[in-house]
C-alpha positions as MATLAB code, in Angstrom:
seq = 'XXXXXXXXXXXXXXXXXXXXXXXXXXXXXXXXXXXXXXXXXXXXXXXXXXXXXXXXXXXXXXXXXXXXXXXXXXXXXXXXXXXXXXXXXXXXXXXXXXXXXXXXXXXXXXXXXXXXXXXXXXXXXXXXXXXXXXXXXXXXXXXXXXXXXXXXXXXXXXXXXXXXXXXXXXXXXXXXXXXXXXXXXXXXXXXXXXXXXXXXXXXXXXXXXXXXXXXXXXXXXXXXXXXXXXXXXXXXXXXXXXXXXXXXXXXXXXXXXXXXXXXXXXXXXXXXXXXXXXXXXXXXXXXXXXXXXXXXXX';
ca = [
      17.653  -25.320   13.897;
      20.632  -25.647   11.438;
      19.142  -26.837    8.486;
      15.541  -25.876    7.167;
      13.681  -26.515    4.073;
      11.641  -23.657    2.525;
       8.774  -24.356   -0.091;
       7.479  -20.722   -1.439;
      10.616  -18.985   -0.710;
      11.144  -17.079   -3.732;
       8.421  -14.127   -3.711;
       6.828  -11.730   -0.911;
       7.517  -12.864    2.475;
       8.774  -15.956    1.463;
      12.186  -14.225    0.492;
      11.711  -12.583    4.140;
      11.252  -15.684    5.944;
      14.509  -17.076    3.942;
      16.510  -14.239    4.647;
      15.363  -14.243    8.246;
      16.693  -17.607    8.589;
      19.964  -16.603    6.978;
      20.396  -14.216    9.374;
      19.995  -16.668   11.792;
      23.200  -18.538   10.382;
      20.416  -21.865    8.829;
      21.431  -23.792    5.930;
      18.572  -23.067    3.694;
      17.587  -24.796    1.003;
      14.923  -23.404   -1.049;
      12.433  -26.261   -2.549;
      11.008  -24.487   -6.166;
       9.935  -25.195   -9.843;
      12.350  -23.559  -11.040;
      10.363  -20.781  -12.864;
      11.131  -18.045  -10.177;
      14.437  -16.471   -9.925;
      15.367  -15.291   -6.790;
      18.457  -13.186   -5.349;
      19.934  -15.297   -2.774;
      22.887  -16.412   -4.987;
      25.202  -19.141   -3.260;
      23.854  -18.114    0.082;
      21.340  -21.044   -0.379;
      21.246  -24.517   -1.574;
      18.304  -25.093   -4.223;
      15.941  -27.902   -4.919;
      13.766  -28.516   -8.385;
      10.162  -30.147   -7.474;
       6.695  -30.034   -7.852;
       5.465  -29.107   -4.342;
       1.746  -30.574   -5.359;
       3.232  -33.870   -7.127;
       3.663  -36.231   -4.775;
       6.436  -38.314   -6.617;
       7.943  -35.109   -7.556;
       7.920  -34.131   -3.584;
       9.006  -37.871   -2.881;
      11.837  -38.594   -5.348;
      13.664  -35.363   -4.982;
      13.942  -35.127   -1.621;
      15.389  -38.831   -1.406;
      18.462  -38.614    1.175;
      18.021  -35.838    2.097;
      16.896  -34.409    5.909;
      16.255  -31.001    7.351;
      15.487  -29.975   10.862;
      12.474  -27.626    9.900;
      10.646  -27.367    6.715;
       8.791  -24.317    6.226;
       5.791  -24.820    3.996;
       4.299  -21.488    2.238;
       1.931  -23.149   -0.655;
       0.236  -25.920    1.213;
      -3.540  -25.013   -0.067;
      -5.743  -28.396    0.839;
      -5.944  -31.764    2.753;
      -4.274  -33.020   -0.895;
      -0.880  -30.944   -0.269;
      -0.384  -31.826    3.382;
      -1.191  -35.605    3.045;
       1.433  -35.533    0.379;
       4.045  -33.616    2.403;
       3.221  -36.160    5.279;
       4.269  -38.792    2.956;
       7.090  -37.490    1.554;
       8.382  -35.774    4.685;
       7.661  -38.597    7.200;
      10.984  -39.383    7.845;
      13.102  -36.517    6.687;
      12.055  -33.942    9.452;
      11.573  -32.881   12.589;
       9.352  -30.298   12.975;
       6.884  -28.352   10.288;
       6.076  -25.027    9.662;
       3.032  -24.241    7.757;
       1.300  -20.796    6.892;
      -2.569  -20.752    7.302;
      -4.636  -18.156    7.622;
      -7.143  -15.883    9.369;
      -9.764  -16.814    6.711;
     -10.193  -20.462    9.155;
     -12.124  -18.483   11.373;
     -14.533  -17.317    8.758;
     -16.501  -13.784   10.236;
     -17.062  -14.308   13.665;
     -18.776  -11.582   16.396;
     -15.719  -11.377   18.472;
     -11.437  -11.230   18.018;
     -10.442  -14.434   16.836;
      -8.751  -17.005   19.020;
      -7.046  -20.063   18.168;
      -9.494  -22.037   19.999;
     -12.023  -20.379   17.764;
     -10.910  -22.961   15.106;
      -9.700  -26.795   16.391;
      -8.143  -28.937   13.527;
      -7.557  -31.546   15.775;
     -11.465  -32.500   15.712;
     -12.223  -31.094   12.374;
     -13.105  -33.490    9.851;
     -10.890  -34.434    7.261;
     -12.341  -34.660    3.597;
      -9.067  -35.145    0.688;
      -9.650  -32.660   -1.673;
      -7.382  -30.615   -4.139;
      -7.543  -26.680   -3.619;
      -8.966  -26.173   -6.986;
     -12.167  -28.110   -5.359;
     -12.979  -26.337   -2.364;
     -12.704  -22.323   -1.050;
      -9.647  -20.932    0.204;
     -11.289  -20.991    4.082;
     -12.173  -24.291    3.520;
      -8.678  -26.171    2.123;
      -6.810  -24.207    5.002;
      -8.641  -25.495    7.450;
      -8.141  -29.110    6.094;
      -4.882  -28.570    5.695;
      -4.543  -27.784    9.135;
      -6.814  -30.977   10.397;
      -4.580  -33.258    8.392;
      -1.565  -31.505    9.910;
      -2.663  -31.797   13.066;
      -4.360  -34.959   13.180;
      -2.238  -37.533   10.679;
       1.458  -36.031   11.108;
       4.584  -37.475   12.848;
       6.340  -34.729   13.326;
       5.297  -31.496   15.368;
       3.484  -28.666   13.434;
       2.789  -24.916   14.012;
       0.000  -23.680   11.768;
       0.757  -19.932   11.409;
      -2.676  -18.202   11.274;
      -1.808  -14.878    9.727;
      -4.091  -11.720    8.465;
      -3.369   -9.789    5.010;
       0.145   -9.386    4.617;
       1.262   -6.165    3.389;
       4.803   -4.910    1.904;
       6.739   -3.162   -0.818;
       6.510   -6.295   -2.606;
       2.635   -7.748   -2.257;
       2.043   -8.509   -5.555;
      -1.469   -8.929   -4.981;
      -0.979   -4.731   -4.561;
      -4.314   -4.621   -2.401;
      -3.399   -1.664   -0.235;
      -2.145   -0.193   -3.742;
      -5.681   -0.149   -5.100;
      -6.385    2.356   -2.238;
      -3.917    4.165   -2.673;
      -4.524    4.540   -6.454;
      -7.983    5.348   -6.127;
      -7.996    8.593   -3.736;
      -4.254    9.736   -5.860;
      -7.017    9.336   -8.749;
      -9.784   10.942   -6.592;
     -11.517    7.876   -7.886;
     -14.877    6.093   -5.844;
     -13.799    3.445   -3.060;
     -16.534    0.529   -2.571;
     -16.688   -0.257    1.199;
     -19.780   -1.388    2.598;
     -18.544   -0.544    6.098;
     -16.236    1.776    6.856;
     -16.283    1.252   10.541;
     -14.742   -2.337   10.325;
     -11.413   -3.031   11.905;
      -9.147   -5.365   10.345;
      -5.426   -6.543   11.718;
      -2.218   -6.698    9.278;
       1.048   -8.243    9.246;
       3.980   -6.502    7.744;
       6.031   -8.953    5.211;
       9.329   -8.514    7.322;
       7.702   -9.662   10.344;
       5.750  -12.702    8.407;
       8.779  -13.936    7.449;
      10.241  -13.350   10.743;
       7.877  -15.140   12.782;
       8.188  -18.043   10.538;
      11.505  -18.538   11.093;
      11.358  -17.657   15.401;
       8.343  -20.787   15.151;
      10.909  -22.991   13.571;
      13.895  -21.650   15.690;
      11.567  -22.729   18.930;
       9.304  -25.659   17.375;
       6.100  -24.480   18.389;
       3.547  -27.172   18.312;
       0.216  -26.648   17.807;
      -1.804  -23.283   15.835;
      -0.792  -19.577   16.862;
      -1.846  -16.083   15.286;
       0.567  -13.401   13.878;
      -0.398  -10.242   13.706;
       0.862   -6.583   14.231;
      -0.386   -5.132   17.234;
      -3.566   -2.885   17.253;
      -6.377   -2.795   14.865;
      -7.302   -0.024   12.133;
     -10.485    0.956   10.988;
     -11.197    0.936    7.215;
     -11.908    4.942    7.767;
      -8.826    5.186    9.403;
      -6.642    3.433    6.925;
      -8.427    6.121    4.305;
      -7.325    8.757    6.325;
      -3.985    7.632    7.041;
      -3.690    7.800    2.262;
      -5.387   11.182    2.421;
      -2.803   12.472    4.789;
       0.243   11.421    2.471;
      -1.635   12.187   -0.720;
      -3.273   15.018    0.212;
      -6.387   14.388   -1.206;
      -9.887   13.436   -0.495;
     -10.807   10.285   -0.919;
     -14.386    9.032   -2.582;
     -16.109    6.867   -0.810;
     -18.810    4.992   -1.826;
     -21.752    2.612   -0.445;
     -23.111    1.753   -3.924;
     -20.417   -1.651   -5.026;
     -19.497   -2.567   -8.744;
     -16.560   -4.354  -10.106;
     -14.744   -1.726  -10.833;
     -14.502   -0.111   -7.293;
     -15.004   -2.619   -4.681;
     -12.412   -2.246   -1.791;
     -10.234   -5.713   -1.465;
     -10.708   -5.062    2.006;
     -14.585   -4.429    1.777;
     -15.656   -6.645    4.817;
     -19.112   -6.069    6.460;
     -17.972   -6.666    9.585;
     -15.156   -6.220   11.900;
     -12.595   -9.372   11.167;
      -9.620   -9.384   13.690;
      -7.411  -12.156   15.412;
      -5.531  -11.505   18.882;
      -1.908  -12.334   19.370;
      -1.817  -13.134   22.874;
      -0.584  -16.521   22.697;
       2.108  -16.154   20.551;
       3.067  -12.958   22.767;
       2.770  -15.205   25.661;
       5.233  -17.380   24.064;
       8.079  -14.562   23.925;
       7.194  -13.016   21.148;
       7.106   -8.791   20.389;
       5.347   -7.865   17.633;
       5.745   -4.613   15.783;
       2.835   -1.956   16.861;
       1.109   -1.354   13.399;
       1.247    2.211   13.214;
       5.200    2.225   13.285;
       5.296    0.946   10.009;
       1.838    1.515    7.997;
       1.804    4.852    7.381;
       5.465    5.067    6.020;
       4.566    1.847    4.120;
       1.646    4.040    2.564;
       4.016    6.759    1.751;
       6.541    4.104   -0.200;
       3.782    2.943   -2.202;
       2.754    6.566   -3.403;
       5.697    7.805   -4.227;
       5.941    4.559   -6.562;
       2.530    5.156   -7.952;
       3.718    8.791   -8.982;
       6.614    7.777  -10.218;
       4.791    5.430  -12.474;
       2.319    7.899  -13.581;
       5.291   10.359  -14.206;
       7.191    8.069  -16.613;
];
């Protein structure tokens, strides 16, 4: 891979998964609207398009090729049968970023057989029309199905990092600094996690070896919700409140009723080491109080 192509490469692990391809000496080019700045300077080669236009994806990517695009924001059947179009001839293999949510809740650790896009039917719909779940998944089946060029769908779990602006762990962390309630309707759950420096670094190690086909990322191990609780009360040193009764106000982000995991196995099997999730939450948990003091200080 010398050249790669990187739509949603600008915020959270998308500037990981461009500086992990740096680092790997790839002539990046980052594919945006322009409204994001990023820090990359002259390290990278920009783009400005409309990833969900399909004459805006077309026209300004005319001449031009890239060994690997790396798709971030692909949301429905809609945004990969445009890509197909516009990318048809202009690439050789595809990486795009799915999700855990394809599996929907099932009674056991999720395995990429669990979900098959190659069978799946296809419906074209926009991601404004359909559920999160349900546009991955036809994302994936067009993918999979309709493209001419190999493709690794990159099932991953909630990513978490310094710089997830979606701040979900925050809100825990918040709550017991706050000694404020915490809506979970089980606390004996487990859930899996990716860190945002290995997201991005996966991405790029799929497009360095062309994986074909779907594989999970995750950290290794599990964590109950009761243990992620503990793990904040430790570095806060508080108790936290926990509470059965849900409202608006304190629901838990990660309030599942049921255990939701995915195994790792195959990509493992494929000669990858993932990071062992306790080597990096707790410290992660630690950054992010010290930031919500801080805040609360100033």
């Amino acid at each position: 891979m010398k050249t790669a192509l990187v739509l949603g490469g600008t915020r959270f692990f998308g500037v990981n998964l461009v500086e992990s391809l740096l680092q790997k000496g790839v002539k990046v080019t980052i594919g945006t609207r322009g409204e994001t700045t990023d820090s990359f300077g002259d390290r990278v080669d920009r783009i400005k398009l409309d990833r969900f236009d399909k004459a805006s994806l077309m026209e300004e990517t005319v001449g031009r090729a890239w060994d690997v695009v790396f798709d971030q924001i692909c949301y429905a059947s809609h945004d990969a049968s445009i890509a197909i179009d516009a990318f048809k001839d202009k690439v050789q293999h595809y990486v795009f970023t799915s999700t855990l949510s394809v599996y929907g809740f099932l009674d056991h650790t999720c395995q990429e057989e669990d979900f098959d896009p190659y069978t799946y039917p296809i419906s074209y719909v926009k991601s404004e029309n359909v559920s999160y779940q349900e546009g991955k998944r036809q994302a994936e089946a067009v993918f999979f199905q309709h493209a001419p060029f190999s493709v690794t769908a990159v099932r991953i779990p909630i990513v978490l990092g310094e710089q997830d602006y979606t701040k979900r762990l925050l809100f825990h962390v918040d709550k017991v600094l706050h000694e404020e309630g915490i809506g979970l309707p089980n606390q004996e759950a487990e859930m899996n996690f990716i860190s945002q420096q290995e997201a991005g670094a996966f991405l790029a190690w799929c497009g360095e070896n062309r994986l074909n086909g779907p594989v999970n990322a995750c950290a290794n191990d599990s964590i109950s919700l009761q243990d992620l609780i503990r793990l904040i009360e430790g570095v806060v040193d508080k108790k936290a409140k926990i509470m059965t009764t849900i409202t608006d106000e304190n629901a838990s982000p990660y309030g599942v009723e049921q255990s939701w995991t995915m195994s790792n196995e195959r990509a493992t099997a494929w000669g990858y080491t993932f990071t062992n999730l306790q080597s990096w939450l707790p410290s992660l948990i630690q950054y992010l109080a010290k930031e919500k003091e801080n805040i609360k200080l100033t």
